[in-house]
N, C-alpha and C positions, 0 to 999 in steps of 0.2 A: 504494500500500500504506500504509495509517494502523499508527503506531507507538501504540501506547497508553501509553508512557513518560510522567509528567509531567512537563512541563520547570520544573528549577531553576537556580539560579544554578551557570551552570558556565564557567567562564573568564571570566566576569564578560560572556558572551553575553547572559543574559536574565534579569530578576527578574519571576517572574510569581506572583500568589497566587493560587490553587486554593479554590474555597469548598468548604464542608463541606456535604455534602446532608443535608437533613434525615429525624430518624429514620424519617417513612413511604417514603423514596424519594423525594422529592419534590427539585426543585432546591431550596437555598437564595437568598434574595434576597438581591442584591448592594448595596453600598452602592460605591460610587467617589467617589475626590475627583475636583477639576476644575480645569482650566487653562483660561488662556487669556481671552477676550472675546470678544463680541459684538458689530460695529462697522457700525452703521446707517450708512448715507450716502442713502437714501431712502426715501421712505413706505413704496412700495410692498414692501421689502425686511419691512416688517414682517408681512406676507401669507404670507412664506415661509419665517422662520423667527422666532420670540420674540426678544425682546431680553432677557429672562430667560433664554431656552436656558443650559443649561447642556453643556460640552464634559465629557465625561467620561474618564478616562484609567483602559483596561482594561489594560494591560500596557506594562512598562518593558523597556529597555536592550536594544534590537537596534540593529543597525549602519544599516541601511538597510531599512524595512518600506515594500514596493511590494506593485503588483498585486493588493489587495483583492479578492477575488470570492465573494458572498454565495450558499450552495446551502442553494438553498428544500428538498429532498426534506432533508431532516437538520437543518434550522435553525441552521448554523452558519457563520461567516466562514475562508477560506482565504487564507492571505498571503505573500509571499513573503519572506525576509530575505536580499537578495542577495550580498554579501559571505561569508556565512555559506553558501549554498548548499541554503539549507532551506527549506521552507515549510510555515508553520506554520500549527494549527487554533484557535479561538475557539470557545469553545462559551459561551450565560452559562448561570451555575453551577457550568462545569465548566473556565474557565478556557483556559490555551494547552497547549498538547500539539503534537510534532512528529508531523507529517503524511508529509511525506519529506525522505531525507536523502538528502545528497551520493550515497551510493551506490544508491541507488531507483534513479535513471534510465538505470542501465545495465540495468535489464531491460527488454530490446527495445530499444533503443537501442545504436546506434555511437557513443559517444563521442569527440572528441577532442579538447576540453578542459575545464575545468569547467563544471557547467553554469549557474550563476549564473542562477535563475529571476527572473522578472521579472515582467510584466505576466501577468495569469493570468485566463481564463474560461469559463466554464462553458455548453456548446452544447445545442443544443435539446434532445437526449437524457440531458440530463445529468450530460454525465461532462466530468472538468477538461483543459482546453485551456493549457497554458504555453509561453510566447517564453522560452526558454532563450537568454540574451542571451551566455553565454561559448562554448556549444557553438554558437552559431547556426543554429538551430532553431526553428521551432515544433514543437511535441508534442503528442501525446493521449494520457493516461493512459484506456486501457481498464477494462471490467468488473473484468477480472482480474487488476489492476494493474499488467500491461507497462504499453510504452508505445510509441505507434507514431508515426513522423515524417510530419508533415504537411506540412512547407515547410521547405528545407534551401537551396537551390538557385534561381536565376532564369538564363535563357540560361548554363547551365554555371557560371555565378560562385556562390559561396557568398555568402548575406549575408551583411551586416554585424555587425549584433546583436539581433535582432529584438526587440521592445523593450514596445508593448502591442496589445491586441487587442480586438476587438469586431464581434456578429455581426451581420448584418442580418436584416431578418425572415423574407427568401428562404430564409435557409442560409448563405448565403454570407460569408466571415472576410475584414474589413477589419485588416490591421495597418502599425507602421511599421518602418522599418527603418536608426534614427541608428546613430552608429558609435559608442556611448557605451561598449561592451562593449569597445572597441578598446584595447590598452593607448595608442598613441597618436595614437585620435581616426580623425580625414581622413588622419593622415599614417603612417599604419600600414602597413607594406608590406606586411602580410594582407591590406588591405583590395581586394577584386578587383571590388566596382563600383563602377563611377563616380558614380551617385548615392546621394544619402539618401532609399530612394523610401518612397511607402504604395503598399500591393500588396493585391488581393483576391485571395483562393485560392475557386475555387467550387465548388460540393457536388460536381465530378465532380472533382476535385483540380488543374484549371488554373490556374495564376499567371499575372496579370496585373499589369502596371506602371500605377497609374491617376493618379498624380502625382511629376514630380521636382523639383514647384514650390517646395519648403520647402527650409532650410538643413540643420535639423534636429527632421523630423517626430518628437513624441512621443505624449503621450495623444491621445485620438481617440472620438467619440461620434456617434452618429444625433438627429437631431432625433424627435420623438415619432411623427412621421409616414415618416421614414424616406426621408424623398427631398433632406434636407441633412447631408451629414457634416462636422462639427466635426475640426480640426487643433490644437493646439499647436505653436507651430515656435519651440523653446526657443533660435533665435539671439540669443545677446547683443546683438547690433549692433541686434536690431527685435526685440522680442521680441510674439507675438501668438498671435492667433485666427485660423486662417483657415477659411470657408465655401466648401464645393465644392455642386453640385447634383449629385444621382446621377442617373447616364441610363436607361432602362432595360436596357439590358447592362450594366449595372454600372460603367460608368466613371462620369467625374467631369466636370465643364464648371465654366463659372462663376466662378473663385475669385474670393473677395475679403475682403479684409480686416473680422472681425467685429468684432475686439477689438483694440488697439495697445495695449500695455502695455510702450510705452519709457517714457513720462514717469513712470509708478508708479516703473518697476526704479531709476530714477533717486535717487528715495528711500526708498524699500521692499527690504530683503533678499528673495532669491528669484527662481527662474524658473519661468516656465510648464511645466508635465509633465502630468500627468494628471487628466482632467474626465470628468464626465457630465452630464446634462441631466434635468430631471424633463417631468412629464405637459404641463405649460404651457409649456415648451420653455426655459425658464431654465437657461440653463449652468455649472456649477460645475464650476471650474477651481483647481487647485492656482497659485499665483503668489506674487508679492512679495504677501509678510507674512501668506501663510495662503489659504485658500480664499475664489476670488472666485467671487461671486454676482451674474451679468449677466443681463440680461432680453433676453428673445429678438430685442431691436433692437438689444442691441449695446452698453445701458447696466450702467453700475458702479453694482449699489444696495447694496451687502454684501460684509461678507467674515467669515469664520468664524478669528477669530486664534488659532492655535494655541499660538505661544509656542515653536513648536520649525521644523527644518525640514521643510518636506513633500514627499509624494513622488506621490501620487494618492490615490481616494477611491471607495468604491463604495458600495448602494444595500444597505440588508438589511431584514431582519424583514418589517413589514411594506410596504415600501417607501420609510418616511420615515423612516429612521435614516438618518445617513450617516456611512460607518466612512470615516477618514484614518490616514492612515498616514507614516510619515518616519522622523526622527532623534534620540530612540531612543524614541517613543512609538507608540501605538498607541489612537485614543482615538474616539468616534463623539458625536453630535450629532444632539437628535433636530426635526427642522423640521416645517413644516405643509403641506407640499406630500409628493408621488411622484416616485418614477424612474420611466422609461420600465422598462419591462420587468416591473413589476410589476402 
């Protein structure tokens, strides 16, 4: 259910400005200031995004902005602000607007805790798909703005906290499942499975366990072609990339280390969280000191510095914007390449 309320500064949650449309109807064009750098480490880096790029900052002061997910039928960005329990709209011209609140997701829904939205995507049909990471859940916001649980459950145990998501081109919803939602962690006597898995739910509603190989699976993407799924596995002690090959039922084989990002975290604030990958299979990854930019062998050419912390990153407009998102900005960067999916 979309609130049409503008959001202002209200408990000092959000500072957003709202442009004024112009007098035919028409949207206003935006000006934004900019943060942040552009930090070449290879040639080829320059293929894929300007070293003039400019980072642009569409909205301030949220606690925690996840879960990006751009819906082409409306032209607008959907986010989550998990702390807050809301997830909010982007429209340009028309600025941020709350989308749903705390209390939306009790229709259709058994709640039994908050729901603290997270990772959020949008399925073939269009309609928004959220890992409710406090109520532990995934959900589908239907047509008619229920909302119907998709994955609550594996072998009797409740997850963890289900955390981000993404489809494959079958149908089928790869997501992961850290304890991050946990008040504390691994050591949470809620926590009732043993592992921190990724699981695929398939268009006929089966859950499947396809890795318990990660400490703590997070973001998660398809290669262009969709026969290698991309991991985050945001442990401190290694922190990295890991590559699965998909089977055709849907499992996993293969792993192996894409990206090692202990030596970065060593000197770079940040962990790995949430990525995706464009048309040429280059993967962008939320990490120490902003979004990294690797080439689909596995090299560091790029990173997008934000200047803040971050938390993941999705595809919009026409492909080659990419929105990021964190702590307390909300800001996009427009490159020379495509997402997958576009």
């Amino acid at each position: 259910m979309m609130m049409n309320n503008v959001v202002k500064i209200v408990g000092g949650l959000l500072a957003a400005t709202i442009a004024s449309a112009a007098a035919a109807g028409q949207k206003a064009k935006e000006t934004y200031s900019t943060v942040g750098s552009i930090e070449v480490l290879d040639a080829q880096f320059k293929q894929i995004i300007s070293p003039a790029a400019k980072i642009e900052k569409l909205a301030d002061g949220f606690k925690w902005v996840e879960g990006p997910a751009w819906v082409k039928n409306g032209g607008y960005l959907l986010f989550s602000d998990v702390p807050n329990d809301t997830v909010f709209k982007w429209k340009e011209g028309l600025g941020v607007t709350v989308y749903l609140k705390s209390e939306d997701f009790a229709k259709g829904l058994h709640l039994t805790g908050r729901p603290a939205p997270n990772g959020l995507v949008i399925d073939h049909a269009g309609r928004l798909v959220i890992c409710l990471e406090g109520d532990r859940q995934i959900a589908r916001q239907e047509k008619s703005g229920e909302f119907t649980t998709l994955a609550d459950y594996y072998t009797s145990r409740r997850f963890n906290s289900p955390n981000d998501a993404v489809y494959h081109e079958n149908g089928s919803l790869y997501f992961t499942d850290p304890p991050f939602g946990l008040e504390k962690r691994g050591e949470d006597p809620r926590k009732e499975l043993l592992d921190n898995g990724v699981y695929r739910l398939s268009k006929k509603g089966e859950i499947q366990l396809v890795t318990r190989e990660l400490s703590l699976p997070n973001g998660l993407a398809f290669s262009p072609d969709y026969k290698v799924l991309y991991v985050a596995d945001s442990d401190a002690a290694r922190p990295s990339i890991v590559a699965f090959d998909v089977k055709p039922d849907g499992g996993l084989a293969n792993s192996r280390i894409f990206f090692d990002a202990t030596e970065l975290a060593k000197k770079t604030p940040g962990s790995l969280d949430g990525l995706k990958v464009d048309k040429k299979g280059n993967v962008f990854c939320v990490g120490p000191g902003g979004v990294l930019v690797i080439s689909s062998k596995g090299k560091h050419l790029g990173t997008i510095v934000t200047g803040q912390s971050n938390s993941n990153c999705a595809w919009g407009d026409d492909g080659s914007v990419l929105y990021i998102g964190g702590n307390p900005l909300l800001v996009r960067v427009k490159t020379l390449t495509q997402g997958v999916g576009f």
